[in-house]
N, C-alpha and C positions, 0 to 999 in steps of 0.2 A: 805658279803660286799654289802652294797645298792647302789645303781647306781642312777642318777636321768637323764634322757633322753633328750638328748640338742634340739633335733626336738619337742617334744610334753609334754616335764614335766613327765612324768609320773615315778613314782616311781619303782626301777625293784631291789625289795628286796634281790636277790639272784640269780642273772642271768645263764643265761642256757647256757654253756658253750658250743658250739657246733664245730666239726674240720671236716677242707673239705679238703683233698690234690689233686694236680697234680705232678703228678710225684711226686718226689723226696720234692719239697715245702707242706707244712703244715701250711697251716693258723686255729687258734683258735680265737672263734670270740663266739659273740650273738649279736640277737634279740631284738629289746621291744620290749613287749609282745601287748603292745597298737597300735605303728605305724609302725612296723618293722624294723625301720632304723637298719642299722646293724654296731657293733663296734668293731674295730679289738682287738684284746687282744695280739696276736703273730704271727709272721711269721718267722718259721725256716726251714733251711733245714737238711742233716743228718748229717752236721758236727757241726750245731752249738746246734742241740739234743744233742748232744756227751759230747761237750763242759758246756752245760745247766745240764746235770747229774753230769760230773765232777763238777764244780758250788757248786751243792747242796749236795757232800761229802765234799767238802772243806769247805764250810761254816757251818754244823755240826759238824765238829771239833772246827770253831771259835765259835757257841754258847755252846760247852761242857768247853770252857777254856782252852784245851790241846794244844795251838800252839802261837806262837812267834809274836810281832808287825808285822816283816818283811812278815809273812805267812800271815797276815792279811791285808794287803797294797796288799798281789801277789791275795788274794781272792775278793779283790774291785776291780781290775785292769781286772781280767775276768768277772764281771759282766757288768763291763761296757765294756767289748769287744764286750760280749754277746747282750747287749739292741743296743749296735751300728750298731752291725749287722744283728738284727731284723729288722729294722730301714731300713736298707740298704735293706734287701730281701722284705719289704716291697713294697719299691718305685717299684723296678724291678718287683715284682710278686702282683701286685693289686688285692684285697677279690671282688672287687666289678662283673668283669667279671665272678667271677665262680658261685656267686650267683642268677644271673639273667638267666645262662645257667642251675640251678636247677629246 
């Protein structure tokens, strides 16, 4: 997936996924490779890893075709639990202070 870099333009064909934790929180984040700015990708902690795996068996059963409208309403409804509470861990636990104590 190509990215285009809001600080400097630069094109980042394939960015470099890189994860820093404190404790229990885990941010996934990159680079440009040009100016460094750094751009969050995810911030979870262990329950909502847990929740992110559940996610993605439930939602291979919706792209095999094997499960019911009602199971596919209950598989949007934890995705967006999940992005919310990215979101959420986000505000609380900020990429920016662990990067600059590297």
């Amino acid at each position: 997936m190509e990215m285009i870099c809001n600080k400097c333009g630069a094109v980042i064909p394939k960015p470099d996924l890189k994860t820093i934790r404190a404790g229990e929180i885990e941010h996934t984040y990159f680079l440009c490779p040009d100016c460094g700015e750094a751009y969050r990708v995810s911030t979870t902690d262990k329950h909502l890893r847990k929740r992110i795996e559940d996610y993605n068996r439930m939602s291979a059963r919706v792209r095999n075709g094997t499960c019911t409208k009602e199971f596919q309403k209950r598989v949007q409804k934890v995705k967006e639990d999940n992005v919310r509470r990215s979101r959420e861990l986000a505000k609380t636990h900020p990429l920016a202070p662990l990067l600059q104590a590297e």
